[in-house]
Backbone as a chain_set.jsonl record, in Angstrom:
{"seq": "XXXXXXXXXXXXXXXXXXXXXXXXXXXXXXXXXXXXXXXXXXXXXXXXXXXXXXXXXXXXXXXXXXXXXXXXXXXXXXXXXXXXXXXXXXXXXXXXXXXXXXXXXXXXXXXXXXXXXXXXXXXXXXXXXXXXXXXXXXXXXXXXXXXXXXXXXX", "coords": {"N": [[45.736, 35.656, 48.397], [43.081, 35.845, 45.73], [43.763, 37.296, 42.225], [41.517, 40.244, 40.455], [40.938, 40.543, 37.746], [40.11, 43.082, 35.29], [39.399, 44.21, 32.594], [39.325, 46.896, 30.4], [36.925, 48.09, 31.453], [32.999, 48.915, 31.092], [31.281, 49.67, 32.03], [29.973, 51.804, 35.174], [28.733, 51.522, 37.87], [28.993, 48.636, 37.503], [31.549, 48.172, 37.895], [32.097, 49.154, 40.379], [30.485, 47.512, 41.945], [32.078, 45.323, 41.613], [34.151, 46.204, 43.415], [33.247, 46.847, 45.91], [33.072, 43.612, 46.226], [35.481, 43.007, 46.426], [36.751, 43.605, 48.763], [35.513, 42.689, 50.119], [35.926, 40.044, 49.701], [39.034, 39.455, 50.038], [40.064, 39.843, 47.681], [42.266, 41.19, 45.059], [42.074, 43.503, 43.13], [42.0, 44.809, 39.452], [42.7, 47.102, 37.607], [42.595, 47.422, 34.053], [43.385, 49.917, 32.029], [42.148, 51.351, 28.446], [39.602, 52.705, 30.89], [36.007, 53.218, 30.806], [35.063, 54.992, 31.888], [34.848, 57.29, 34.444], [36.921, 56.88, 37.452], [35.824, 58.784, 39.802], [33.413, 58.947, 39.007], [29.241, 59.189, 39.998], [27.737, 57.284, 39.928], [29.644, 54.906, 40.137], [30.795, 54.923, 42.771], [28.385, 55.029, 44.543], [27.194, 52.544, 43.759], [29.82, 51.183, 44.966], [29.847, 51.795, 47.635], [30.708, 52.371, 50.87], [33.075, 51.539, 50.341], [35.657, 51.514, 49.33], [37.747, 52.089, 50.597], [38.286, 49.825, 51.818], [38.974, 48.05, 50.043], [41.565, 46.602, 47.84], [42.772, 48.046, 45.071], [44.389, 48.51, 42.325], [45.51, 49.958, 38.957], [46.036, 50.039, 35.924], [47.497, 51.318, 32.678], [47.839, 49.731, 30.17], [47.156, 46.706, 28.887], [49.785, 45.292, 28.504], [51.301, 46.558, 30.895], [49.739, 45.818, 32.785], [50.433, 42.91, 32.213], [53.139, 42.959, 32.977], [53.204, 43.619, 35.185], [52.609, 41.325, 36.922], [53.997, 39.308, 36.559], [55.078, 35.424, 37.053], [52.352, 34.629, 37.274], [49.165, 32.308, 37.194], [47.208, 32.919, 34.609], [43.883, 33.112, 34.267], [41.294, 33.649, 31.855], [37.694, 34.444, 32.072], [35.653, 33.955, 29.356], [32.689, 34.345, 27.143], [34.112, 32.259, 25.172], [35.282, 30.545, 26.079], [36.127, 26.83, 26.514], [36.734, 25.42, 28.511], [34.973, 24.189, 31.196], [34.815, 26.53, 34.325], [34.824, 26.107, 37.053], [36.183, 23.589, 36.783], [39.004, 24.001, 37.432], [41.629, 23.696, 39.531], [41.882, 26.185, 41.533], [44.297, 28.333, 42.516], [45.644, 30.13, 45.183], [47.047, 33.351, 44.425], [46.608, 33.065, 41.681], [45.133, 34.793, 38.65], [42.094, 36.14, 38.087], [40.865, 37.265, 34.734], [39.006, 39.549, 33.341], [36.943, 40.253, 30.464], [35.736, 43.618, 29.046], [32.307, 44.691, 29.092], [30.877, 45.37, 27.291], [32.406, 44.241, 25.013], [33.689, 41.89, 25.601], [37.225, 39.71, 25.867], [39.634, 40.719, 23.583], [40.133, 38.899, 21.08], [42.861, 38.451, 20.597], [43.991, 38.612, 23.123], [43.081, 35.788, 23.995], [44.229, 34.294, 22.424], [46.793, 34.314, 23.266], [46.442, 33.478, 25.761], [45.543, 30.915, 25.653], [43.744, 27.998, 24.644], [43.625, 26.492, 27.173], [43.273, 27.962, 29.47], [41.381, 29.485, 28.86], [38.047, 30.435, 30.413], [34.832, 29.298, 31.067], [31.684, 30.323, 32.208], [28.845, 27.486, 32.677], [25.941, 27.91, 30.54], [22.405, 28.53, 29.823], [21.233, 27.293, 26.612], [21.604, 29.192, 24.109], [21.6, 32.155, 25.46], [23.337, 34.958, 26.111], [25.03, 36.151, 27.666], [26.187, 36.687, 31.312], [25.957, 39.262, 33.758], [28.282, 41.282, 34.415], [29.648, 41.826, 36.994], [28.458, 39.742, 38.437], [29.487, 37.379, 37.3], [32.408, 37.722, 37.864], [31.99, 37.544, 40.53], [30.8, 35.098, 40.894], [32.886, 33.532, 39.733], [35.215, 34.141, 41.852], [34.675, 33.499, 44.273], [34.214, 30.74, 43.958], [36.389, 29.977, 43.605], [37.912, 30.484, 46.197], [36.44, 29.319, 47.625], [37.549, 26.98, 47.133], [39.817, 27.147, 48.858], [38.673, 26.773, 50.989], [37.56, 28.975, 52.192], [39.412, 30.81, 53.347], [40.64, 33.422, 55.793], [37.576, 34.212, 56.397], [35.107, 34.973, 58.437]], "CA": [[44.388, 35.645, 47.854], [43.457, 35.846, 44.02], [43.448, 38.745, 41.47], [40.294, 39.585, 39.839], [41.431, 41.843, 36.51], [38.848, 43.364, 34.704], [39.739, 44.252, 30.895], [38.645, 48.007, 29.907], [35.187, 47.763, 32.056], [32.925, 50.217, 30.54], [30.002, 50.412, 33.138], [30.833, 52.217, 36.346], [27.765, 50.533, 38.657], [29.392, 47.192, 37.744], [33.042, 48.236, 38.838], [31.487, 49.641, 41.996], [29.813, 45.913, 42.703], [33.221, 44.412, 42.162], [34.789, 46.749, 44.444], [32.245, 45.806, 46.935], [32.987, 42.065, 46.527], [36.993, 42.583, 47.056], [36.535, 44.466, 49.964], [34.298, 41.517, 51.537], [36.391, 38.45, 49.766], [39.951, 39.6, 49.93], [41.066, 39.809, 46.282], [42.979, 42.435, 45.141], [41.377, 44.096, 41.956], [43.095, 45.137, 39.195], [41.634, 47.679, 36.405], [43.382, 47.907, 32.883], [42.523, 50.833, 31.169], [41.142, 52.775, 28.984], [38.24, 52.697, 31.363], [34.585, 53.415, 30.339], [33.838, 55.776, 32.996], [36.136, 58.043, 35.353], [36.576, 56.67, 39.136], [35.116, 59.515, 40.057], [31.512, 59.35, 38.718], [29.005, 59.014, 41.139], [27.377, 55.67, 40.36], [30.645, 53.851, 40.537], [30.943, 55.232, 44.563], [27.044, 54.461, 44.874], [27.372, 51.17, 43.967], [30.933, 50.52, 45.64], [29.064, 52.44, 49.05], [31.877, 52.46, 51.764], [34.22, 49.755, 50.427], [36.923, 51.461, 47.954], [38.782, 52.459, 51.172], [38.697, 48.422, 52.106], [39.169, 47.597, 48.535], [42.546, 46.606, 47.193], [42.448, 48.424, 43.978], [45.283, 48.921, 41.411], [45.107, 50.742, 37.713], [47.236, 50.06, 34.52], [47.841, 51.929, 31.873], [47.539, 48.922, 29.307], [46.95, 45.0, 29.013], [51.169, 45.205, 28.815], [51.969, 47.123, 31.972], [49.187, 44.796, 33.571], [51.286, 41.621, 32.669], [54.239, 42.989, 33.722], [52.991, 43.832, 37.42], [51.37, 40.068, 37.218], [54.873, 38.326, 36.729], [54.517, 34.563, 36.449], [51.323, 34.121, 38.109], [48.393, 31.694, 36.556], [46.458, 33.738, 34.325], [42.634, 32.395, 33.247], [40.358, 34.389, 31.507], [36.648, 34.066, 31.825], [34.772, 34.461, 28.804], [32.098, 32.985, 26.626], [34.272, 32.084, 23.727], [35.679, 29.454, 26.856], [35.219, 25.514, 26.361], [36.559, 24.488, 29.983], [34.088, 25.173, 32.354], [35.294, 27.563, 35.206], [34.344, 25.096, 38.432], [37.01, 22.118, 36.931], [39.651, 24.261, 37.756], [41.922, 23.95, 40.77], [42.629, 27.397, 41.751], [45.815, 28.008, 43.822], [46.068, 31.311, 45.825], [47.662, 34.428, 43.702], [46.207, 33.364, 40.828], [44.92, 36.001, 38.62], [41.239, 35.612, 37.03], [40.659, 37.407, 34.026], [37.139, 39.134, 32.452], [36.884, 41.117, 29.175], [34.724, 44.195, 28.751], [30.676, 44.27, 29.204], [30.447, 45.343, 25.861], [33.271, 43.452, 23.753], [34.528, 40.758, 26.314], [38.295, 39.696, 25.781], [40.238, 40.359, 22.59], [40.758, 37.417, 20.65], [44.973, 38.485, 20.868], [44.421, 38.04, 24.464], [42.573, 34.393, 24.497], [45.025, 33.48, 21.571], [47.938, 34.426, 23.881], [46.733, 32.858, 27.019], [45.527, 29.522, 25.203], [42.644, 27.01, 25.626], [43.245, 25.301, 28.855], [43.383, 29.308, 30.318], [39.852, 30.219, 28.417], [37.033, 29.284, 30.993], [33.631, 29.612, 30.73], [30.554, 29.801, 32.895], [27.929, 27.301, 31.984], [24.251, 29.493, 30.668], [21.891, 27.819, 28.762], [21.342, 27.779, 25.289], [21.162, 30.849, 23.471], [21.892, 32.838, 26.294], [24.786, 35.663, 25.661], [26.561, 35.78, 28.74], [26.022, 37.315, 32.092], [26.534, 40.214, 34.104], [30.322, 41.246, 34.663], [29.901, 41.773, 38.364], [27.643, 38.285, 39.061], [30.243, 36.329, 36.88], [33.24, 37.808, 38.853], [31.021, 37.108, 42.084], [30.177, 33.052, 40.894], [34.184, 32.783, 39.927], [35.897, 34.783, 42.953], [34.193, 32.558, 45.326], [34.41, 29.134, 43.879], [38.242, 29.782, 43.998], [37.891, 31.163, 47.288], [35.615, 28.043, 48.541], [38.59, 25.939, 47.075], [40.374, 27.153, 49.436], [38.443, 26.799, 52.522], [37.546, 30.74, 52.471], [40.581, 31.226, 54.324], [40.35, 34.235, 56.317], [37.011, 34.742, 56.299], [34.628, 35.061, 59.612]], "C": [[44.467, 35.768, 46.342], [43.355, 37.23, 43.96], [42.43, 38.657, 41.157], [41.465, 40.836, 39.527], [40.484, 42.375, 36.077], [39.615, 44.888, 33.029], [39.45, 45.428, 30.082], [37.69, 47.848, 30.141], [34.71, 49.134, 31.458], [31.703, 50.606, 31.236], [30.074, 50.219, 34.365], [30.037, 51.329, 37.341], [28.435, 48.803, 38.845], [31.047, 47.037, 38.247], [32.505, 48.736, 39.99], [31.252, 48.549, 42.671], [30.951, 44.999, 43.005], [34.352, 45.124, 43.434], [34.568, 46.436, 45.699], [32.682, 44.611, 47.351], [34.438, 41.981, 46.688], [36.88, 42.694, 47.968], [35.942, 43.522, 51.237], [34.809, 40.188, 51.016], [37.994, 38.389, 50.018], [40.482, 40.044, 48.75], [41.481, 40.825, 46.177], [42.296, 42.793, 43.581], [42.121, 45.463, 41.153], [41.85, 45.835, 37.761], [42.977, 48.156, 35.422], [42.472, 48.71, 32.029], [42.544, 50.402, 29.219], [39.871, 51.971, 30.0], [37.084, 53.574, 31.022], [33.945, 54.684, 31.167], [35.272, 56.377, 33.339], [35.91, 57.488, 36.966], [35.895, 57.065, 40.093], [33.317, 59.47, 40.498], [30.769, 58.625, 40.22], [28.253, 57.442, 41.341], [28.406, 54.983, 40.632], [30.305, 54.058, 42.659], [29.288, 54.546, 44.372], [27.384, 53.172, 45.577], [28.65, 50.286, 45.143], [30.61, 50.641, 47.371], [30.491, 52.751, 49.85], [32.879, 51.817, 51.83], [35.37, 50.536, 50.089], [38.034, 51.322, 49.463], [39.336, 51.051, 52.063], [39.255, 47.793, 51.196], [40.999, 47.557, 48.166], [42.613, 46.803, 45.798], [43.794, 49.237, 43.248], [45.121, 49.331, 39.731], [46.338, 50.459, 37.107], [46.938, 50.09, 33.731], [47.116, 50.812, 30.67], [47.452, 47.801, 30.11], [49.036, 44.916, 29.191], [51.488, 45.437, 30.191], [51.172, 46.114, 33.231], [50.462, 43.483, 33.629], [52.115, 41.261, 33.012], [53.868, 42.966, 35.186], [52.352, 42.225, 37.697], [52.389, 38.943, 37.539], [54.561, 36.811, 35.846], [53.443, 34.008, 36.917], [50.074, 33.541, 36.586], [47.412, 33.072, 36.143], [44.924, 33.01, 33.537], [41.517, 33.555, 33.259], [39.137, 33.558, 31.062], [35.854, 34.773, 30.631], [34.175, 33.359, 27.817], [32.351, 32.48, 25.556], [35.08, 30.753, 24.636], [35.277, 28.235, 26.292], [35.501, 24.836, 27.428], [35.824, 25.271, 31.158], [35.175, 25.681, 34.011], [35.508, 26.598, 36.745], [35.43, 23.851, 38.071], [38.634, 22.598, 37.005], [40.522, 24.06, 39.365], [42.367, 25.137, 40.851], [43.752, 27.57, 42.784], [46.004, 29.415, 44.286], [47.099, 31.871, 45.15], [46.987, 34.301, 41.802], [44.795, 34.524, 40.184], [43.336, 35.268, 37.513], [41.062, 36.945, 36.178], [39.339, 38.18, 33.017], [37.492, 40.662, 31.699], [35.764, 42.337, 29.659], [33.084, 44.615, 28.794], [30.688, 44.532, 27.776], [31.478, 44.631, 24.872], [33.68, 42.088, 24.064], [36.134, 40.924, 26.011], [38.504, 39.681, 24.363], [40.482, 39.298, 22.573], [42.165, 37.729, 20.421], [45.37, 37.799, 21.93], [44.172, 36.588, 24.568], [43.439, 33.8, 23.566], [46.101, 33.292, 22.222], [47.757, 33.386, 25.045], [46.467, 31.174, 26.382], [44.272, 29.305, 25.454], [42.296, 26.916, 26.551], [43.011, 26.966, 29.604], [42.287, 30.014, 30.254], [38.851, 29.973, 29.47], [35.804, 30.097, 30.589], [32.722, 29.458, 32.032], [29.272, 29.352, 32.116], [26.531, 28.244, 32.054], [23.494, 28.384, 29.999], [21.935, 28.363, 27.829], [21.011, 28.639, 24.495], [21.05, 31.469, 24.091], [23.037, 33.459, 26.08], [25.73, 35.362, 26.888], [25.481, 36.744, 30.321], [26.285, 38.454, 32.722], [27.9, 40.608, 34.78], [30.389, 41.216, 36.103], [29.127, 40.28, 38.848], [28.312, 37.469, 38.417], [31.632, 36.275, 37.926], [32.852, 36.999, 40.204], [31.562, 35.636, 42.03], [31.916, 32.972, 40.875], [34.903, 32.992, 41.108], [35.609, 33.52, 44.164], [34.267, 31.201, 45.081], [35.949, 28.711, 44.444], [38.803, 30.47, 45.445], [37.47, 30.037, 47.952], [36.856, 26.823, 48.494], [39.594, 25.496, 48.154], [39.836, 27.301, 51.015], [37.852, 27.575, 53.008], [38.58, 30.362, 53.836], [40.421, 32.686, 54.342], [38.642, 35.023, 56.49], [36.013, 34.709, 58.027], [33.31, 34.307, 59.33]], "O": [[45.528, 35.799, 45.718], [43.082, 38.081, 44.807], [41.864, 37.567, 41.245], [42.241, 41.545, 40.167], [39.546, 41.992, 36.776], [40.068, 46.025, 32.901], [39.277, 45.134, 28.899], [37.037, 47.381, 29.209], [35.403, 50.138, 31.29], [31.156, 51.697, 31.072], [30.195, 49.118, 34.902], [30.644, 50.322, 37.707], [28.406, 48.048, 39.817], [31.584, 46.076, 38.799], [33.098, 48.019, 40.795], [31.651, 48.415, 43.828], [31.075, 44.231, 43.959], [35.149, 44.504, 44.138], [35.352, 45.907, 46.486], [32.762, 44.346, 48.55], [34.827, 40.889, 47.103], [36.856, 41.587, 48.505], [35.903, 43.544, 52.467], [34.392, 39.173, 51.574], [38.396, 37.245, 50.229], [41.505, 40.721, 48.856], [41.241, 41.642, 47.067], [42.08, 41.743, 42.974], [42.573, 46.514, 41.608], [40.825, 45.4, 37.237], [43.943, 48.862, 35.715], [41.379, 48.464, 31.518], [42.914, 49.301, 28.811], [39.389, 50.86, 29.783], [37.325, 54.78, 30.973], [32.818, 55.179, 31.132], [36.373, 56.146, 32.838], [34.856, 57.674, 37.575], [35.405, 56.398, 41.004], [32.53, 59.71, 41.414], [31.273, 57.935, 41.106], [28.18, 56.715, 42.331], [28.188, 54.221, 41.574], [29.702, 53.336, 43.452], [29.252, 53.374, 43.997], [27.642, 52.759, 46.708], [28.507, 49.273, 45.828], [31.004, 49.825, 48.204], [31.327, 53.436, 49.262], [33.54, 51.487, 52.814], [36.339, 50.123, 50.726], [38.998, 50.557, 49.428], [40.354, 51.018, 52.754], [40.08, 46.926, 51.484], [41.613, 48.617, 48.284], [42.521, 45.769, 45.136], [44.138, 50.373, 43.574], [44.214, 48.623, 39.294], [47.452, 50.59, 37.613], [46.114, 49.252, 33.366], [45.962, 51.026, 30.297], [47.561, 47.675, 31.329], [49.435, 44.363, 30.216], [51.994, 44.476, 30.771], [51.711, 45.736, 34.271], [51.161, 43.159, 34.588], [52.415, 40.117, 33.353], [54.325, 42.277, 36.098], [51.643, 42.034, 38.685], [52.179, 37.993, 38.293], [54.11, 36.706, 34.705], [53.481, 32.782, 37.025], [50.031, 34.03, 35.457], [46.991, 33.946, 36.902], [44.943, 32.489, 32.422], [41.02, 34.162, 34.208], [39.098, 32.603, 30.285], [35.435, 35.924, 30.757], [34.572, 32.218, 27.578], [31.449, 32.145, 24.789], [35.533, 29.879, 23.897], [34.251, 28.235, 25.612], [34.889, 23.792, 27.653], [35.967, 26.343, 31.745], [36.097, 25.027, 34.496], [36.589, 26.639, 37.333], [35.617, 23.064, 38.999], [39.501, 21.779, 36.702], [39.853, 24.343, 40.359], [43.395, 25.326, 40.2], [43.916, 26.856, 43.773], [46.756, 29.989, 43.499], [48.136, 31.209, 45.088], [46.952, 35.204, 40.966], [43.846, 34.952, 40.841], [43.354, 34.394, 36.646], [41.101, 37.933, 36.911], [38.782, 37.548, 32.12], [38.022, 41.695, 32.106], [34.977, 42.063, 30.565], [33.037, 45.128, 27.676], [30.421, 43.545, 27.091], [31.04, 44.551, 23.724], [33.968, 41.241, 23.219], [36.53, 42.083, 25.886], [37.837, 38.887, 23.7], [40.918, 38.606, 23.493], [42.65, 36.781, 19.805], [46.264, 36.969, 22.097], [45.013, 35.985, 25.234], [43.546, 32.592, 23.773], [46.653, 32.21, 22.019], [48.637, 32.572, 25.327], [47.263, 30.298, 26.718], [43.596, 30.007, 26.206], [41.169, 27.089, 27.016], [42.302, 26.821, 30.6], [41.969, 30.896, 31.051], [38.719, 28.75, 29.43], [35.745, 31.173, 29.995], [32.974, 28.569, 32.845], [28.655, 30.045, 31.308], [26.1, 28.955, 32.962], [24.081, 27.355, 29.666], [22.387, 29.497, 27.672], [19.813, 28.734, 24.227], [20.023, 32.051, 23.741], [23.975, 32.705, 25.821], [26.729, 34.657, 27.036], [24.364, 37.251, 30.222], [27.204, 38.962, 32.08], [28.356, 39.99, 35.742], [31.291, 40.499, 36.536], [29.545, 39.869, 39.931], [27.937, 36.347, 38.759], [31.962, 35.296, 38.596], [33.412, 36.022, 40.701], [32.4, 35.098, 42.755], [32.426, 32.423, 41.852], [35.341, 31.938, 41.569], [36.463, 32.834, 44.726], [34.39, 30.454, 46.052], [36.454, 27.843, 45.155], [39.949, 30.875, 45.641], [38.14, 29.704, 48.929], [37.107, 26.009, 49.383], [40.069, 24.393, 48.425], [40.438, 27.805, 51.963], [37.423, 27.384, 54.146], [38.396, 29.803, 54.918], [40.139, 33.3, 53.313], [38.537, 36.235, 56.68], [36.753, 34.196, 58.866], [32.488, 34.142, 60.232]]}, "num_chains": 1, "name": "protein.A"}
């Protein structure tokens, strides 16, 4: 199945929603600190309800110790500094998607490192900032999930 990463998230409600959505698509979900919140708090659980203990959920230290545990797996980060839209991707099972921050998105180190073709974007209209970190995860998780057939799903 894929990774979803998520980039120093800094509001707990919206790691709770993606916890949720591993738990019910397969992915394995991967949090690079610092994090914004403590695991703990109680909106994260709220929001996550009865999942974490379905949830495949791993923690690292930095963006380094992340890319070591990642190997050579496809890495594309979604954010809106992207110019290939997200949907003209073929996704290939293990690959790892990518999402910056709610409040900063991805360092420009990181989108300089991964490249162009690795930037994606979801289209918004115009003059629109961006969307919410758990309903972007959502729209990408599943396209690259539909790619594949939803394999395993009921």
């Amino acid at each position: 199945m894929f990774h979803i990463a998520l980039h120093e998230p800094q509001i707990a409600p919206n790691t709770g929603n993606i916890i949720r959505l591993v738990a019910n698509n397969g992915c394995h979900l991967h949090l690079i600190e610092p994090l914004g919140f403590d695991l703990e708090e109680k909106k994260l659980r709220r929001a996550g309800l009865d999942y974490a203990d379905m949830a495949r959920v791993s923690r690292y230290s930095d963006y380094g110790a992340f890319l070591a545990a990642m190997g050579e797996r496809r890495i594309y980060a979604l954010t809106t500094k992207g110019h290939r839209n997200y949907a003209d991707v073929a996704y290939q099972p293990d690959d790892v998607l990518l999402f910056g921050s709610e409040t900063a998105g991805l360092p420009q180190s990181i989108r300089d490192e991964l490249g162009a073709e690795q930037c994606l974007r979801v289209p918004m209209m115009t003059g629109a900032r961006s969307l919410n970190l758990s309903n972007t995860v959502a729209l990408v998780s599943y396209e690259a999930w539909r790619q594949q057939g939803f394999g395993g799903a009921s």
